[in-house]
N, C-alpha and C positions, 0 to 999 in steps of 0.2 A: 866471511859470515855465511852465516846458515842460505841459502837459499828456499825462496817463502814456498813456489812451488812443490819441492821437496819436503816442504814440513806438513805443508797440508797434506801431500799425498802420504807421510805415516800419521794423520789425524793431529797433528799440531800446532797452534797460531799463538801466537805474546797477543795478549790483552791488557792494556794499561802497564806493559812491562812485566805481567806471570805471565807462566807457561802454561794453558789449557793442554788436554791430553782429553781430547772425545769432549770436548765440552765441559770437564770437569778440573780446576783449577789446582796443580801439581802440588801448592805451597798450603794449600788446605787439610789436602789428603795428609802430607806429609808429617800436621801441625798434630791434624787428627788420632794418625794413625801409627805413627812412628818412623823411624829409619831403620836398616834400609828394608823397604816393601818394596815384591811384583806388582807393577799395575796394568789390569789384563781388560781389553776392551771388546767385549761380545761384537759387538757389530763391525770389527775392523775381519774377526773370525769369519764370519759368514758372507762379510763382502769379499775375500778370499775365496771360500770355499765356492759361491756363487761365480763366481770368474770364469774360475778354473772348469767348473761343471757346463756352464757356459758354451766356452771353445772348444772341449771335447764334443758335446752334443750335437754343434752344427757340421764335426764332420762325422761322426759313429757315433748315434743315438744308444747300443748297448753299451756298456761303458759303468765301470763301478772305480770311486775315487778310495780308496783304502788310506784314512792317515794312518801315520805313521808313528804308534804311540811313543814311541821312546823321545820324541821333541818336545810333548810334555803331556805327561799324564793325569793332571790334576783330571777327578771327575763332572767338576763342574765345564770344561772344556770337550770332553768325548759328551757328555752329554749336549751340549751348543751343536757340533759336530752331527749327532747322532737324531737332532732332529733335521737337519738339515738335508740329511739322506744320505750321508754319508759310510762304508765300512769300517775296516780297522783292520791294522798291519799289527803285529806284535811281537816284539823278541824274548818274549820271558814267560814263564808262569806267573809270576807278578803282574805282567801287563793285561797278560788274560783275567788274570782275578778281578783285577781293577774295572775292566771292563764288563765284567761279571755283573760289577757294584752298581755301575751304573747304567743298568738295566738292557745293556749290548745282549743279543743273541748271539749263539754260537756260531751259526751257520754266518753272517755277517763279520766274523773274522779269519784272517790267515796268519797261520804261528811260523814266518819268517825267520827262524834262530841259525846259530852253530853250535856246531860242539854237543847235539843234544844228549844228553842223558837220558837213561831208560828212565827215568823218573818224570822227564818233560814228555816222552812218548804216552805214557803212559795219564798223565794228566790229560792229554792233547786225545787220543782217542777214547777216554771215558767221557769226556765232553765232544766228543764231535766237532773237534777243531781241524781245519784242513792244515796240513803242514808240508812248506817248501821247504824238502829235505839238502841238506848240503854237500853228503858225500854217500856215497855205491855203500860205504860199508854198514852206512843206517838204515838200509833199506831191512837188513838182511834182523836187525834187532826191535826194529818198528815191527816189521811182520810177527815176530814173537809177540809181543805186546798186546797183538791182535786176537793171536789164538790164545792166549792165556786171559783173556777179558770178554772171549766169544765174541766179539762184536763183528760186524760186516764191515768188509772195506770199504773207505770211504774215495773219496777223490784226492791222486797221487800230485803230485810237483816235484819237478827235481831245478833249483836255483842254479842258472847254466853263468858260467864265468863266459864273457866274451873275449876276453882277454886285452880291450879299450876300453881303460878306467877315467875316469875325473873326479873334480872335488876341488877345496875352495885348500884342503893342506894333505899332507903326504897318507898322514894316518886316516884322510877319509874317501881315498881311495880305493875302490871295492871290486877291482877289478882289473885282470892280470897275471902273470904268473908265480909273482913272487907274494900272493894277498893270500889269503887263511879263506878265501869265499867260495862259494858254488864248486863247478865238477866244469872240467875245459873241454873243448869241441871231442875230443876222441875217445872222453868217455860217454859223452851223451847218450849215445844210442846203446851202449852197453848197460845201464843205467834203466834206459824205458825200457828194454828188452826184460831184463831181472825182475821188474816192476811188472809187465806184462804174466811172464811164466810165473809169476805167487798169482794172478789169480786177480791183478787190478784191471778194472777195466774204464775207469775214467781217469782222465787226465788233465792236470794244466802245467803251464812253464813259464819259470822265473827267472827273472835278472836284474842285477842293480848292479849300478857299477860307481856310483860315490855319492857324495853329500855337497851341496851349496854352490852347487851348477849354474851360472848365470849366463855361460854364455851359449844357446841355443843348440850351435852347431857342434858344440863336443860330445852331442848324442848321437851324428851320424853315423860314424865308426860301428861304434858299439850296436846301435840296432841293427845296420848292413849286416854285420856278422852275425849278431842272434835270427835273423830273416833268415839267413842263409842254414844255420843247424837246425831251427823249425824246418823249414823244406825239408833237408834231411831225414827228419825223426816223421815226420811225417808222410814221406814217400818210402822208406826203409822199413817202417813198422806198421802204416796203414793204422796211427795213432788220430784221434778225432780229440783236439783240444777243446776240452768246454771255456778255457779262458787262457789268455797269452798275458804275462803282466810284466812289466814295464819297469819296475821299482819306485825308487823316489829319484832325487836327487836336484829338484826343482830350486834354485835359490830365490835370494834376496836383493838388492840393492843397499848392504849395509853403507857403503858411501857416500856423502852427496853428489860426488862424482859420475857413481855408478848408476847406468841406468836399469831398468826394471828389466826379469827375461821376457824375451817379446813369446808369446805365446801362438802368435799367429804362426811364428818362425819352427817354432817348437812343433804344432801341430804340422805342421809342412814338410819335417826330416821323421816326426815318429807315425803320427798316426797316421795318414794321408798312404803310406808307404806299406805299414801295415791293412789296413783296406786292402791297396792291391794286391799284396803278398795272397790275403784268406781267397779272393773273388781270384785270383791264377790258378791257385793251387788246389781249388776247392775245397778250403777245409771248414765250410760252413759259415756259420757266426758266432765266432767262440767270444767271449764276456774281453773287452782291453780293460786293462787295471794298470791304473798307478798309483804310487805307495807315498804322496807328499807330505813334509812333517813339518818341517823349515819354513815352506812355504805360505802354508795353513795359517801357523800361528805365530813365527819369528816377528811382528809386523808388530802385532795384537797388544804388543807387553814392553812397557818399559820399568827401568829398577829407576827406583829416586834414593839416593845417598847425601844423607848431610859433610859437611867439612866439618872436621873439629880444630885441624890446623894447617897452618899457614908456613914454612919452612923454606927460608934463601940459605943455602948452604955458601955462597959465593958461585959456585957455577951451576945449580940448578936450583929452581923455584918448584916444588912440590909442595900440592892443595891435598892434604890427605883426610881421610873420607871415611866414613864406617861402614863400607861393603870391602869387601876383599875377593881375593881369590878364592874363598869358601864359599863366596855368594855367587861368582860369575867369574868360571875357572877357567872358560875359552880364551881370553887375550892371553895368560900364560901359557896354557896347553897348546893352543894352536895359533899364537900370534894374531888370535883377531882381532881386527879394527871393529869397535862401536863407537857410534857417532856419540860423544857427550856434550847435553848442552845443559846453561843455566835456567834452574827456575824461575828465577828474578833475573829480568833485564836491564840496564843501567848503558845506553848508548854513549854516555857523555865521559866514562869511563873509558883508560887505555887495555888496548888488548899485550894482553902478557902469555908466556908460554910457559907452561906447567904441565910437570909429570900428574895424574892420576893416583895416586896410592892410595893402596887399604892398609888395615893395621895389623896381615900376616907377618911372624917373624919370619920372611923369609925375601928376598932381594929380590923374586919376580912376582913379589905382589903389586904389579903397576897393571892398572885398567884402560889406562890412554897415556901415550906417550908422545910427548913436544904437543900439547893441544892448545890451541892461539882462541884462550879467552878474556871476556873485558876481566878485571879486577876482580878478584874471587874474595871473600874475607869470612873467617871463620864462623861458622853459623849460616852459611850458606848453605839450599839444596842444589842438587844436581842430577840431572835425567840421562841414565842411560839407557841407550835407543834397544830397540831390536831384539829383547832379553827374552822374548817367549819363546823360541827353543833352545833346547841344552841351556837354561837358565837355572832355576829352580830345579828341575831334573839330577843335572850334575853339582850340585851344591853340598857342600858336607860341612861335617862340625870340628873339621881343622882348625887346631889351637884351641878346641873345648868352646867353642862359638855355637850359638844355638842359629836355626835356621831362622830364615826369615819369613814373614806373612805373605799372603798373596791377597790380593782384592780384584773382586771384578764392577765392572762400569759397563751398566747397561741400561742406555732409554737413558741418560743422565744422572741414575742409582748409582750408588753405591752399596756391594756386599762383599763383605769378609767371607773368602771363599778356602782362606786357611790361617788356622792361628800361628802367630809366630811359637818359637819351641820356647821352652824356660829351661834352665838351667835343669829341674829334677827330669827333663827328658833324655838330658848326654845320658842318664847314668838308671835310665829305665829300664834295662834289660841289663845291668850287670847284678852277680850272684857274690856275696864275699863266704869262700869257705870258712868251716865254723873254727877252724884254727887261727883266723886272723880277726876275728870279732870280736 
């Protein structure tokens, strides 16, 4: 069984047998508002982002926390975010627009991408967005981009692979020689050199090496080695970093096994280390930045899914649900565990073990697999944990499924902060040529 500890620390407790979520009663919302809905909790967001801002402060007071929009971009969350004092990390012109929306400044973002096209360069310096380039050969097409828009350079980055990656699965490891990311130690300096001779004169430097990192120490590697190419670029080129940044890759505790990442530990192998590195080497006090996305919000949001049926095949009991892999595509893509619990509690009940499934036609549409719950019976809700990143994000309308709403729960409110889609939405942007009409 759940452990109480653990529920309270993702804001959870059974009241008379419901499940509260911030104080707000799961089986209400759900009555209210339908199946399956995001439920996104403001204050779970800023007692996050408060933490984190926190333990950076007490050892490097400069210090800018950049989420990481791609974990979820709804506006009502960069805007929670964006009063908080937070920046913004971004991979898209999408992300930048989005942020545009909600009232972000430019200067207060960085355009972290790959692969960019002239058309992201060009978006990116008509808006004065600083951008960590990921390869020598874009250096040489951004500088176009510059003098065909007349504009001044701005502040250069080049995203350094260290080549010690992690991550919580294979594909969100970001760092390495065999990964699509950043420029490896022996072109570094070739890189700020090329950058140098067009004519830049500010600089900052990037790394990220994966996603959903809990366990503290598998940052040491990786920043030992990024310390080590800064000294470099910086004794070689007599380059003055106005900011060193960090990435994301902060996890969660999706378990109840799992315990939280200890931050003190964190602060201990990254920041603490960097301090020294700037005050050895003199290289001033340039901005430390990390890019958290997972961490921020993965907490904040749970999905609540009804059962519609009930299914003993003879060797397997499957509770199948009206959220699928269209709604929350991580337990297929990347085998993740989310904790699912019941919205109604019934102690007196036996515990049974039941697949998770949605209603994808497809064999890996399972959400939780072998999950030891009391008696499930059709018309049941059910909470799954941790959906605020890559939740809603990565959702699509596979098998012609409309998306689902999101609501936020704030101060014990509730507001509709996205309407679920209808049916005329699959088919909003399709054109029928006039030969088939």
């Amino acid at each position: 069984m759940e452990n109480i500890d653990w529920l309270n620390y993702k804001g959870l407790e059974y009241r008379d047998g419901n499940l509260f979520f911030n104080d707000v009663n799961t089986i209400e919302i759900s009555k209210k508002y339908g199946t399956p809905i995001f439920v996104i909790s403001e204050e779970i967001i800023r007692e996050k982002y408060r933490t984190l801002k926190k333990v950076l402060n007490s050892e490097y007071k400069k210090n800018h926390i950049h989420y990481a929009v791609k974990a979820n971009s709804n506006i009502s969350i960069l805007k929670i975010l964006n009063t908080e004092g937070a920046l913004f990390d971004c991979t898209s012109q999408g992300e930048i627009y989005t942020c545009f929306k909600a009232g972000i400044a430019p200067e207060r973002i960085i355009y972290t991408g790959n692969m960019f096209t002239d058309d992201d360069f060009e978006f990116s310096v008509k808006n004065d967005i600083i951008i960590n380039l990921d390869s020598i050969s874009q250096l040489k097409r951004l500088i176009k981009i510059y003098e065909k828009l007349g504009k001044e350079k701005k502040i250069i980055s080049f995203r350094i692979n260290p080549e010690f990656g992690a991550g919580h699965h294979v594909h969100d490891i970001t760092a390495g020689r065999e990964v699509k990311f950043g420029i490896l130690e022996h072109q570094a300096i070739e890189a700020y050199k090329k950058a140098k001779d067009f004519g830049f004169e500010r600089f900052g430097v990037h790394q990220h090496i994966g996603s959903g990192i809990n366990n503290p120490y598998n940052f040491e590697k990786a920043a030992e080695k990024y310390f080590s190419i800064i000294k470099k670029l910086a004794s070689s080129l007599k380059i003055h970093f106005e900011f060193i940044d960090f990435g994301g890759g902060l996890g969660i505790p999706y378990h109840p096994n799992e315990e939280p990442l200890d931050l003190e530990i964190y602060k201990e192998i990254v920041v603490k280390p960097f301090k020294k590195l700037i005050n050895i080497e003199n290289l001033g006090e340039p901005v430390f930045k990390i890019e958290p996305g997972r961490f921020l919000v993965a907490e904040s949001c749970i999905l609540i899914t009804q059962i519609n049926t009930i299914k003993d095949n003879g060797y397997k009991l499957f509770a199948g649900v009206d959220a699928g892999f269209n709604t929350l595509i991580r337990p297929t893509m990347y085998g993740s565990y989310h904790h699912i619990m019941k919205c109604n509690k019934n102690k007196k009940d036996k515990i049974l073990k039941y697949e998770i499934v949605g209603p994808i036609c497809e064999s890996g549409d399972i959400l939780g697999k072998e999950r030891e719950l009391t008696k499930l019976i059709e018309g049941d809700y059910l909470a799954i944990l941790d959906t605020g990143a890559y939740g809603y994000v990565m959702s699509s309308n596979y098998n012609s499924r409309p998306r689902s709403a999101e609501i936020l729960i704030s101060d014990g409110h509730i507001f509709k902060i996205r309407e679920a889609e209808a049916f005329d939405d699959l088919l909003r942007n399709q054109i029928v040529p006039d030969h088939l009409k």
